[in-house]
N, C-alpha and C positions, 0 to 999 in steps of 0.2 A: 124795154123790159124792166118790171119793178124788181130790184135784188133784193135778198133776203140775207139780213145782219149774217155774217160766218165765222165763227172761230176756228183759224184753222192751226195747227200747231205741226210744226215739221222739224225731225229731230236734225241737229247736224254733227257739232264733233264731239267726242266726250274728252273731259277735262281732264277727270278722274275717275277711280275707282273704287268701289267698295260696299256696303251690303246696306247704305241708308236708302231712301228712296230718291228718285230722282227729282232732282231741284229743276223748274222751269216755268215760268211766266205764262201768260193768255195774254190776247190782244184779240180784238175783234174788228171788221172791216166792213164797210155799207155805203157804196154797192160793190158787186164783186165783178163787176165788169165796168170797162171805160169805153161810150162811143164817143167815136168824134166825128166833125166833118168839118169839110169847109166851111159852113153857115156856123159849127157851135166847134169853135176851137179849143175850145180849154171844158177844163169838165172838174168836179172836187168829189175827195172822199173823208170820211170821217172814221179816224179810227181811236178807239175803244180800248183803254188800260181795264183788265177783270181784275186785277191784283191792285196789292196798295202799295206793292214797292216799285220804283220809275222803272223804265225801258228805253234805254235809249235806242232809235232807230235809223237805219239809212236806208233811202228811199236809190233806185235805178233803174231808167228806161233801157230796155234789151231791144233790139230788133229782132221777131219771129217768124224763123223759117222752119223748114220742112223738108227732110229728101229721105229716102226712101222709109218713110214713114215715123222717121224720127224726130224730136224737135230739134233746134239749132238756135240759140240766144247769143246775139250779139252786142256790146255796146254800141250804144246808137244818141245821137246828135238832134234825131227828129223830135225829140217828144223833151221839154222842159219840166223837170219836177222839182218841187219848191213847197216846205223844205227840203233839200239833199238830205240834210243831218237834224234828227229834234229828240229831244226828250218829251215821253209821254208819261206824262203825271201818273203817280199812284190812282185809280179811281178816277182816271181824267180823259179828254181826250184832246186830238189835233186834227185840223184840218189840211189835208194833203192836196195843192192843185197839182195836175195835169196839163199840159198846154201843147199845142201842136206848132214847130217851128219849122214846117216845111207845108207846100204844096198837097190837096188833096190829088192822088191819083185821077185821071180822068174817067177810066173803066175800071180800075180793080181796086177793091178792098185793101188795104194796108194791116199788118197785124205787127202787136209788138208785147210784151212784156211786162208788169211794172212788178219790180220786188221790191219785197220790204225785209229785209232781217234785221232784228236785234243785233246790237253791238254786245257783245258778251262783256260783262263787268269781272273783274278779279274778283276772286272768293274767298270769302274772309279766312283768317286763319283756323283751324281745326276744320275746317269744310272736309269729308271724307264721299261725299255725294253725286252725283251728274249734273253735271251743266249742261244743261238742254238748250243750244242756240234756237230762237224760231223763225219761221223763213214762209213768207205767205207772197203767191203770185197769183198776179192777174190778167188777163187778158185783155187788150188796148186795141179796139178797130177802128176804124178812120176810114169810113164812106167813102166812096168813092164820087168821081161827080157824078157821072151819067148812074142810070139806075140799073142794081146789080142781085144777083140771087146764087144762092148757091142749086147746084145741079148734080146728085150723086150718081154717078153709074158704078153697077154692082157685079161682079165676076166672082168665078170657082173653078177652084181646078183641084186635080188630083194629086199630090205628089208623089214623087219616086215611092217613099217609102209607104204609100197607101194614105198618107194624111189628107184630110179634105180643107183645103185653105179658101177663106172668103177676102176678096179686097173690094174696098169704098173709095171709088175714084170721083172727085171733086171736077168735072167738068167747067164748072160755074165759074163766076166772078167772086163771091165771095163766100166767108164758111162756112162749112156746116159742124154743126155738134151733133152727131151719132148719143139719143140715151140708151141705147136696147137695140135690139135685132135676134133675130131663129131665122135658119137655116132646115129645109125641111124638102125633099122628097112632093117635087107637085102632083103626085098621085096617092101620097101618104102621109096627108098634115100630123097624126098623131106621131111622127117619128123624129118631129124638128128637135135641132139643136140647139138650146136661145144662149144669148150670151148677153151678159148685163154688164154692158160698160158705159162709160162717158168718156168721148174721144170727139175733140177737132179737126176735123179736116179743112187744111186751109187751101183756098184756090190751086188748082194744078197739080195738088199733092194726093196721093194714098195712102191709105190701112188698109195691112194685113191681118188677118186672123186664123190662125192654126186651131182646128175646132176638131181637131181628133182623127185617128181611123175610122175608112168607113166599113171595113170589112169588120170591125166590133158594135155595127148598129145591130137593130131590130131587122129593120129592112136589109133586100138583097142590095149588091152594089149596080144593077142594072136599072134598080129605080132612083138611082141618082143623077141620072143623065141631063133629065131636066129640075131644075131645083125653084121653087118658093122662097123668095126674102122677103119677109116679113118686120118694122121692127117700128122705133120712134125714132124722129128726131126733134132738134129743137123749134123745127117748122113745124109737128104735125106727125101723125102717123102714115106708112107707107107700106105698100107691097108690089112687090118687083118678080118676075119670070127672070132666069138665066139657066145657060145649058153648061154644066160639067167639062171642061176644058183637062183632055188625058196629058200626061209630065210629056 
């Protein structure tokens, strides 16, 4: 997949306080995702000073996991990044490798992390502003050897308090990214639920989603018994049958 250039800015600690505007840098990155595999181990990204004043950055492989729908980032040993530590020129840029230092799995996907944050610089004196640390991550996969897919299966249930909850269970070998999905009533498409998100599921793992009460639809709650999912993912579009699972 070709990536598309991304400036992403993520706020972290504030410095200081006070009523100027908030002080913070841009950095741009391309591409936004890292594959690898055994055949292509090492992989490069280039990233993108938007200012003219320097950034210095440190680069970090995480190991990426998953349990009960949460992420988990580890430090992790498998993945060489080089430079650790650089300054990115005013209006410049650097090239960041990636390199794989361990074994492709045989059957599963591997996933991991790379961050990049700013090293926050001291502020000059009279500074009464926000220091905006920026913090940009990626997502690192590493093929597995034999050939892999991801495989969503889709459940609903009721909960105690009337809430109708959807989970995306990852069957498969490897991820899947969820863009979109609705929720709908198989005998009353006009009364789906959609919900617009970007979520990873990585192998073995689920997402939940709390999509409201159903006794505040349009429809009764006995035509929810059996449900329509309908939505996108990064494979394709898809539409899935499921029956309403009571607490």
């Amino acid at each position: 997949m070709r990536a598309r250039a991304l400036i992403l800015a993520a706020l972290a600690s504030a410095t200081a306080f006070g009523s100027s505007p908030a002080h913070a840098g841009s950095f741009s990155i391309s591409p936004v995702r890292v594959e690898l595999s055994s055949g292509a181990a090492t992989s490069a990204l280039t990233l993108r000073n938007q200012e003219a004043t320097p950034v210095v950055v440190q680069a970090e492989a995480m190991l990426w996991e998953q349990a009960e729908g949460r992420d988990q980032l580890t430090p992790t040993r498998d993945l060489l990044v080089s430079p650790a530590v650089f300054t990115l020129p005013g209006n410049g840029s650097q090239l960041v490798r990636v390199a794989l230092r361990r074994e492709a799995d045989p059957g599963r996907e591997l996933s991991y992390r790379l961050l990049l944050t700013e090293v926050p610089q001291q502020s000059g004196a009279g500074f009464t502003g926000l220091s905006v640390a920026l913090r940009l991550s990626l997502p690192v996969f590493v093929s597995a050897a034999a050939a892999t897919g991801a495989r969503l299966e889709w459940s609903a249930a009721r909960e105690a308090d009337g809430a109708l909850s959807v989970t995306a269970r990852n069957a498969g070998s490897a991820h899947a990214r969820i863009l979109n999905f609705s929720v709908a009533p198989a005998v009353d498409g006009a009364a789906a639920i959609p919900q617009d998100v970007t979520a990873y599921v990585l192998p073995g793992q689920a997402r939940t989603w709390t999509l409201g009460s159903l006794q505040s639809g349009s429809s009764p709650v006995s035509d929810w018994l059996r449900l329509r999912v309908k939505g996108t993912t990064e494979a394709g579009d898809f539409e899935v049958e499921t029956r309403l699972a009571e607490p």
